[in-house]
C-alpha positions as a printed Julia matrix, in Angstrom:
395×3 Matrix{Float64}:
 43.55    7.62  -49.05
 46.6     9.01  -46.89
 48.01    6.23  -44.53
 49.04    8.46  -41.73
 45.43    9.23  -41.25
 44.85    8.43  -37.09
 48.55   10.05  -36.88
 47.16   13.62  -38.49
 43.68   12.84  -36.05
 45.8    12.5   -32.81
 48.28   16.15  -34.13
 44.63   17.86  -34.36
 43.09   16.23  -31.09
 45.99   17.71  -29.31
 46.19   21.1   -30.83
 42.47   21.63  -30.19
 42.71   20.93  -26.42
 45.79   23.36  -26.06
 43.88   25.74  -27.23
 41.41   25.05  -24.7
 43.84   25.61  -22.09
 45.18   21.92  -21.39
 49.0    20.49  -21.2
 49.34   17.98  -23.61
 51.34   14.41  -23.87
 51.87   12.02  -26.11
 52.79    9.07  -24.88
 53.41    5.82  -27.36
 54.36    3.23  -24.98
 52.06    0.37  -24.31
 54.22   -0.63  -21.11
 52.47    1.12  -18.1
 54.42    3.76  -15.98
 53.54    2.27  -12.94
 54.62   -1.55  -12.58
 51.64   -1.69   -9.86
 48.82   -1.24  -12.24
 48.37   -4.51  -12.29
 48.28   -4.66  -16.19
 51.05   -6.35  -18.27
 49.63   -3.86  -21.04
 48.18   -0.18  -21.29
 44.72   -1.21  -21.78
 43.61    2.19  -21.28
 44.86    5.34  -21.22
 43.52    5.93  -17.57
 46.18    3.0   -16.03
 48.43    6.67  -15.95
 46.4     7.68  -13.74
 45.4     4.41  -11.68
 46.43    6.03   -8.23
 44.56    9.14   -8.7
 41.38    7.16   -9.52
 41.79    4.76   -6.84
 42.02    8.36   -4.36
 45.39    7.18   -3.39
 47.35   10.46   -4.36
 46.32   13.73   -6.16
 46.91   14.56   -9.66
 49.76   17.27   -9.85
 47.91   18.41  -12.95
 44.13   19.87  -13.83
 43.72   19.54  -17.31
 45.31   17.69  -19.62
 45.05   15.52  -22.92
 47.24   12.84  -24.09
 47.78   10.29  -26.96
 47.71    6.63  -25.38
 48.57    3.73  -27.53
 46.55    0.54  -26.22
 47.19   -2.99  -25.97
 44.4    -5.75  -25.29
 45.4    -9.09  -25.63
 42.03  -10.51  -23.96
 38.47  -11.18  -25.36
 39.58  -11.0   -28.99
 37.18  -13.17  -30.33
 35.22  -10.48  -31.64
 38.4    -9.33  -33.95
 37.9   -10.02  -37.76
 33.89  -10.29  -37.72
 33.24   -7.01  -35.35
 33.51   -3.43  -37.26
 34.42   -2.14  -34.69
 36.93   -3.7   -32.41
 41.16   -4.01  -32.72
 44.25   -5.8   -30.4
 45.59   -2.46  -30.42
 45.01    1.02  -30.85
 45.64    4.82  -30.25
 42.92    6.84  -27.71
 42.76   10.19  -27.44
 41.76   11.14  -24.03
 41.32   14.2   -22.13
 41.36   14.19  -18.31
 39.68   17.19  -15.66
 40.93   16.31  -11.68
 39.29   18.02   -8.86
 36.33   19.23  -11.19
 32.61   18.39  -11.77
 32.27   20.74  -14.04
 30.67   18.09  -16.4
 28.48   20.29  -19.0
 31.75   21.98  -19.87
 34.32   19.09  -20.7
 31.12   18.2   -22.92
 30.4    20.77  -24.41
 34.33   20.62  -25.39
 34.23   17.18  -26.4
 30.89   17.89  -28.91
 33.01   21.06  -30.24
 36.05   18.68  -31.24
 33.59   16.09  -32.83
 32.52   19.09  -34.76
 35.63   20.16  -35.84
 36.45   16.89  -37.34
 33.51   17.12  -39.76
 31.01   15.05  -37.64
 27.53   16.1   -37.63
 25.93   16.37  -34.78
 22.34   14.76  -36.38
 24.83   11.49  -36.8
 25.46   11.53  -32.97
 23.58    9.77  -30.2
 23.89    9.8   -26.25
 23.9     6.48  -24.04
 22.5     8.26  -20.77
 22.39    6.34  -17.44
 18.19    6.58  -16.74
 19.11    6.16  -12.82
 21.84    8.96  -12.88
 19.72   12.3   -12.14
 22.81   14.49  -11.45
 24.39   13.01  -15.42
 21.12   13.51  -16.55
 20.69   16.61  -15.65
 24.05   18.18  -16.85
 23.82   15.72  -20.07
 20.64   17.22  -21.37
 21.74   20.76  -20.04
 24.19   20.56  -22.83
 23.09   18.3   -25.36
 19.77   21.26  -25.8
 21.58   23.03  -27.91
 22.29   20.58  -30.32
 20.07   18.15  -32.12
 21.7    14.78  -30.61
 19.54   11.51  -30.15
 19.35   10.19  -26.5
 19.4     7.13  -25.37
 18.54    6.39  -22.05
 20.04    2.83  -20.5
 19.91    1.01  -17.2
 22.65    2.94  -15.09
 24.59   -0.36  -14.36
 25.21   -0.86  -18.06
 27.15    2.45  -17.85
 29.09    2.34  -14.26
 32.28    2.8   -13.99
 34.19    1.75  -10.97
 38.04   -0.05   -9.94
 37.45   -2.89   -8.45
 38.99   -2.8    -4.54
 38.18    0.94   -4.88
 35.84    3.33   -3.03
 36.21    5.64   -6.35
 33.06    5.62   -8.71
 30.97    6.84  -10.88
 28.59    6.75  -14.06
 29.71    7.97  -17.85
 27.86    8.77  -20.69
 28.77    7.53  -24.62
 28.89    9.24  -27.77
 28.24    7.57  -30.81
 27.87    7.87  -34.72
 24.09    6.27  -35.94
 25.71    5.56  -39.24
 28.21    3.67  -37.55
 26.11    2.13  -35.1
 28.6     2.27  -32.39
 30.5     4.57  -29.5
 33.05    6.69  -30.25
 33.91    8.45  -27.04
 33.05    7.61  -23.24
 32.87   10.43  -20.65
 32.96    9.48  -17.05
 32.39   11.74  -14.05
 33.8     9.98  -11.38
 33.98   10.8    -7.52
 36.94    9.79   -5.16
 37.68   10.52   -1.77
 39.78   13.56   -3.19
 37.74   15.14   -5.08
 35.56   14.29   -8.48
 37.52   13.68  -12.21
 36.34   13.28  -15.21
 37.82   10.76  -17.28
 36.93   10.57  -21.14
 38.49    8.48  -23.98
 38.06    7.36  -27.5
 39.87    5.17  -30.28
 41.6     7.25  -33.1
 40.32    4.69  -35.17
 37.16    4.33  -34.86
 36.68    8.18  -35.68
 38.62    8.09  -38.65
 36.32    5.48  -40.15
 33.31    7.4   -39.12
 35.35   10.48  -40.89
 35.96    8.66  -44.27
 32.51    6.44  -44.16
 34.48    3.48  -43.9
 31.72    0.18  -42.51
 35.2    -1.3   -40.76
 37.71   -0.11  -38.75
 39.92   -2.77  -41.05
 39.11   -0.4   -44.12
 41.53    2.46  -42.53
 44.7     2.13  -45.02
 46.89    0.85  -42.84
 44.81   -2.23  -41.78
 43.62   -2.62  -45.39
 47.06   -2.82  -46.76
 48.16   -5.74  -44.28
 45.02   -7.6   -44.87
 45.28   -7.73  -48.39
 48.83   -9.14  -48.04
 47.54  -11.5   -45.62
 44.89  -12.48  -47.88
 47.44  -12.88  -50.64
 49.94  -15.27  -48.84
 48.04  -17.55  -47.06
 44.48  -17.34  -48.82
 42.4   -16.55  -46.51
 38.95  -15.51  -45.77
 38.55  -11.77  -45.36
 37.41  -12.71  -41.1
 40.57  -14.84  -40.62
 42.7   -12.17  -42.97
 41.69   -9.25  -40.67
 42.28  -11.46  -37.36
 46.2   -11.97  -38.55
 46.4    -8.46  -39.59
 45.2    -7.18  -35.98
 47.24   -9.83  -34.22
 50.07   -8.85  -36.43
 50.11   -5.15  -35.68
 49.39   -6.3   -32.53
 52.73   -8.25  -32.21
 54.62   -5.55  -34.04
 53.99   -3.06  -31.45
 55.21   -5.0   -28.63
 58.27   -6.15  -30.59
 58.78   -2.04  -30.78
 58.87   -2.32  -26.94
 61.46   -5.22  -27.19
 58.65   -7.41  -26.1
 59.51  -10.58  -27.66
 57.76  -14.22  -27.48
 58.58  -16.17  -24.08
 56.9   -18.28  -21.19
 56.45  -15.4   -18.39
 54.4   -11.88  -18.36
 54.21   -9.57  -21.52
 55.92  -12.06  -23.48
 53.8   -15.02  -23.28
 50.81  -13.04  -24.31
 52.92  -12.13  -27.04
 53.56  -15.76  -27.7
 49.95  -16.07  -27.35
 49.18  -13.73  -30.59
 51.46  -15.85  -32.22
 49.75  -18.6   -31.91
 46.53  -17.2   -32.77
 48.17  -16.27  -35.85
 49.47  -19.7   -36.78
 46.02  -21.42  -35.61
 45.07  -19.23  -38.92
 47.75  -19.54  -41.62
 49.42  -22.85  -41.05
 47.21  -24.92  -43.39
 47.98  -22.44  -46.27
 51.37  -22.11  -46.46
 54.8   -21.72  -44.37
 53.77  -20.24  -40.94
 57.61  -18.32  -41.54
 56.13  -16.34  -43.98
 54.59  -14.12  -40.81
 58.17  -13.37  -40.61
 58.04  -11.24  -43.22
 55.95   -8.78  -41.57
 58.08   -7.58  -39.08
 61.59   -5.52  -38.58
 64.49   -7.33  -39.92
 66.16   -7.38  -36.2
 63.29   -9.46  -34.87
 62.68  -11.66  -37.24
 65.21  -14.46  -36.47
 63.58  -14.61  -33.07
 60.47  -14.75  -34.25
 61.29  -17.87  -36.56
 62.97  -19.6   -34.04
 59.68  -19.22  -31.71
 57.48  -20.1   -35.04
 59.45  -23.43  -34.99
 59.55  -24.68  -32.07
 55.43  -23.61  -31.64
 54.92  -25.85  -35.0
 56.57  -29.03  -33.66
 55.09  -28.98  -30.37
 51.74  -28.11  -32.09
 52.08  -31.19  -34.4
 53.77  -33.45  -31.64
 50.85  -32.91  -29.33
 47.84  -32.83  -32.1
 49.25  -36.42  -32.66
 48.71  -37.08  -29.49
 45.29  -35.78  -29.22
 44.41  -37.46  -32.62
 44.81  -40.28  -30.99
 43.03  -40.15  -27.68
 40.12  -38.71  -29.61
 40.3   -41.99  -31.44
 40.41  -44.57  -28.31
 36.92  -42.43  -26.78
 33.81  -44.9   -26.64
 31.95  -42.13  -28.17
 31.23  -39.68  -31.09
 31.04  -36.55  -28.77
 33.75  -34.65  -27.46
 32.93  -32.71  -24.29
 35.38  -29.53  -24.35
 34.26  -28.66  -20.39
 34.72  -32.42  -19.55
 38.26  -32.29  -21.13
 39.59  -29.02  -19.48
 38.07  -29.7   -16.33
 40.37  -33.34  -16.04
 43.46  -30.62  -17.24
 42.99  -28.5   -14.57
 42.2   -31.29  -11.94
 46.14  -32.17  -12.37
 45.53  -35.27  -14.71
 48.05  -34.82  -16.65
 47.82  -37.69  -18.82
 50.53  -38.24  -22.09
 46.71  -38.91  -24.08
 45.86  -35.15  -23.0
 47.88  -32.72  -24.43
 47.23  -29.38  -23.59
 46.19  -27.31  -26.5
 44.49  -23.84  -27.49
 40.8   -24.59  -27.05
 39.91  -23.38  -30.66
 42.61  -26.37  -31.43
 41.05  -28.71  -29.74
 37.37  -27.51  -31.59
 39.09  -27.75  -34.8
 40.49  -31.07  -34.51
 37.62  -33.0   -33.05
 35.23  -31.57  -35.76
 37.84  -32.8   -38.69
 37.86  -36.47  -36.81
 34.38  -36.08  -36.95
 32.96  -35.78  -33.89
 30.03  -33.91  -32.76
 30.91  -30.55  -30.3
 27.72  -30.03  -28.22
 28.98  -26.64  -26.75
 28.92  -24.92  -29.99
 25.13  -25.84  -30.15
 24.47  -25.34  -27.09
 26.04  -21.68  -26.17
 25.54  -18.81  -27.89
 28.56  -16.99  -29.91
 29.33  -14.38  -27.41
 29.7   -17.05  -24.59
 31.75  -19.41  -26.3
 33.74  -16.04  -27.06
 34.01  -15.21  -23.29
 34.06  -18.34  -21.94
 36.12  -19.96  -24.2
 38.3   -17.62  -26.24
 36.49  -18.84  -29.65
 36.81  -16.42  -32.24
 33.33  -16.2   -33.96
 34.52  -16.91  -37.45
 35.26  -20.33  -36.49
 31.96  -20.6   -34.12
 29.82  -19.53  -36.75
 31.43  -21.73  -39.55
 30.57  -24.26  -37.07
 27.21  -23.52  -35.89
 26.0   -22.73  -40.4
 27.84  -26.83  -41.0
């Protein structure tokens, strides 16, 4: 299978909407334009175009459609176990400002589907039920071709900017065989006008294209995973969570985005440590090194270092104020809460939360909040990836 697959999808996404008579960009950076987006990373590809959404200026464009590469460096738990979820990815995204003309960005968005080889009775709609105006124009379209609809509680499919009197409701396309979206389309209203504001990972359509059940099947995620796998012996879940993390890393490090204590680079430093949470009971943590550009890699071994001792300095530390408790339970809530309240005691290192879970299960006590919360929540709440809660929750 050709490894430059989502590269050849984003060449043909953009050659299909010139010929539909929009400007095209491509634009590779995951550092936003505007420093007032109030994201250290392009989450989206619509932080461009923050200002217009927010009605704060008018687009000096009508049409256009752009390559975004993304960045999300929060509520990664799902990454490794999900099929459908990465750190960081391309979206192809096509924007209409000072239109409602809804049916027809549709109708273009089915056609591209389409031209990629996706049949239409492998599609299905998430409608909003409440929206009668989406509705409307959704079904006005989707008529002439045989596409399941779905129709959903309208607040499960708002979209809105917080602070913002924009708004609006979108619609999501998405492959049965699959089971999951592939493209959102949002008609939104501001006080200049309505947009409409669609997006969709490269590669999620890609492994629709090729039948693949993961997104981590697409060569160049396969590749990296099976190296992982390799040098550390791994599971396949913790495999594909370095892989992502690594790619992850690798693109900000092409951004000269390196590890540090402040902004972008500490949640660079924080996919770092994710990675070592994962590898550093199978081998030399400096082997990570090995996946990245020659010019960053002595940086990146000096930052693996000096992680590693503090890591083993302060699980020390924690090993041993686990073992002065009068009890067999360790509270995680109880134990954050006296971090935040300013006790910071030498006995109460601060660690990453999955560090702390890890260690008090191998000392042997008992964790009531992986009992008592369900995997998502302990995702959210606590940043727990699920291969480790559900290890935990089948012991």
């Amino acid at each position: 299978m050709d490894n430059n697959l989502v590269g050849d999808l984003n060449r043909r996404f953009l050659n299909f909407y010139k010929s539909k008579g929009y400007e095209t960009e491509v634009s590779n950076s995951i550092i936003p334009e505007d420093k007032s987006s109030g994201v250290l990373f392009t989450i989206c590809g619509g932080i461009k175009y923050d200002k217009v959404f927010r009605g704060l200026k008018k687009a000096d464009i009508n049409k256009v459609a752009r390559i975004q590469r993304c960045l999300r460096t929060d509520n990664n738990y799902r990454i490794g176990v999900s099929n459908r979820h990465l750190s960081s990815f391309d979206m192809v995204e096509s924007f209409n400002f000072g239109t409602s003309d809804f049916p027809g960005f549709l109708r273009n968005a089915l056609d591209y589907l389409k031209s990629e080889g996706v049949n239409p009775y492998n599609l299905f709609i998430n409608m909003p039920s409440g929206n009668q105006t989406i509705s409307k124009m959704t079904r006005q379209v989707v008529k002439e071709t045989p596409i399941n609809i779905n129709e959903l509680p309208e607040k499960e499919l708002m979209w809105a900017i917080t602070n913002s009197e924009s708004f609006g409701s979108r619609i999501e396309i998405g492959s049965q065989s699959a089971g999951y979206e592939l493209w959102n389309v949002s008609l939104v209203k501001t006080k200049n006008g309505y947009c409409i504001d669609s997006g969709m990972a490269s590669e999620r359509l890609v492994a629709v294209q090729n039948g693949l059940e993961s997104l981590f099947e697409i060569p160049e995620l396969s590749i990296l995973t099976g190296d992982v796998m390799e040098h550390f012996d791994l599971e396949i879940e913790d495999a594909r969570y370095v892989a992502d993390q690594v790619r992850s890393i690798g693109r900000a490090l092409e951004e000269k985005v390196y590890p540090s204590a402040k902004g972008k680079g500490n949640k660079v430093r924080m996919m770092l440590k994710n990675v070592l949470v994962r590898v550093r009971d199978f081998g030399d943590p400096e082997k990570i090194c090995n996946y990245f550009p020659e010019n960053s890699r002595n940086a990146l071994a000096s930052e693996i270092c000096k992680t590693e001792l503090r890591y083993h300095k302060l699980e020390n530390l924690f090993r041993l104020y686990l073992r002065k408790m009068n009890t067999s339970i360790f509270e995680l809530d109880e134990h954050l809460n006296s971090i935040k309240l300013g006790r910071k005691h030498h006995d109460r290192p601060k660690l990453l939360n999955e560090e702390y879970i890890r260690i008090a299960c191998i000392e042997g006590f008992d964790v009531p909040v992986i009992d008592e919360l369900d995997e998502n929540t302990l995702g959210k709440r606590y940043g727990l990836p699920l291969t480790l809660v559900r290890r935990l929750k089948s012991a």
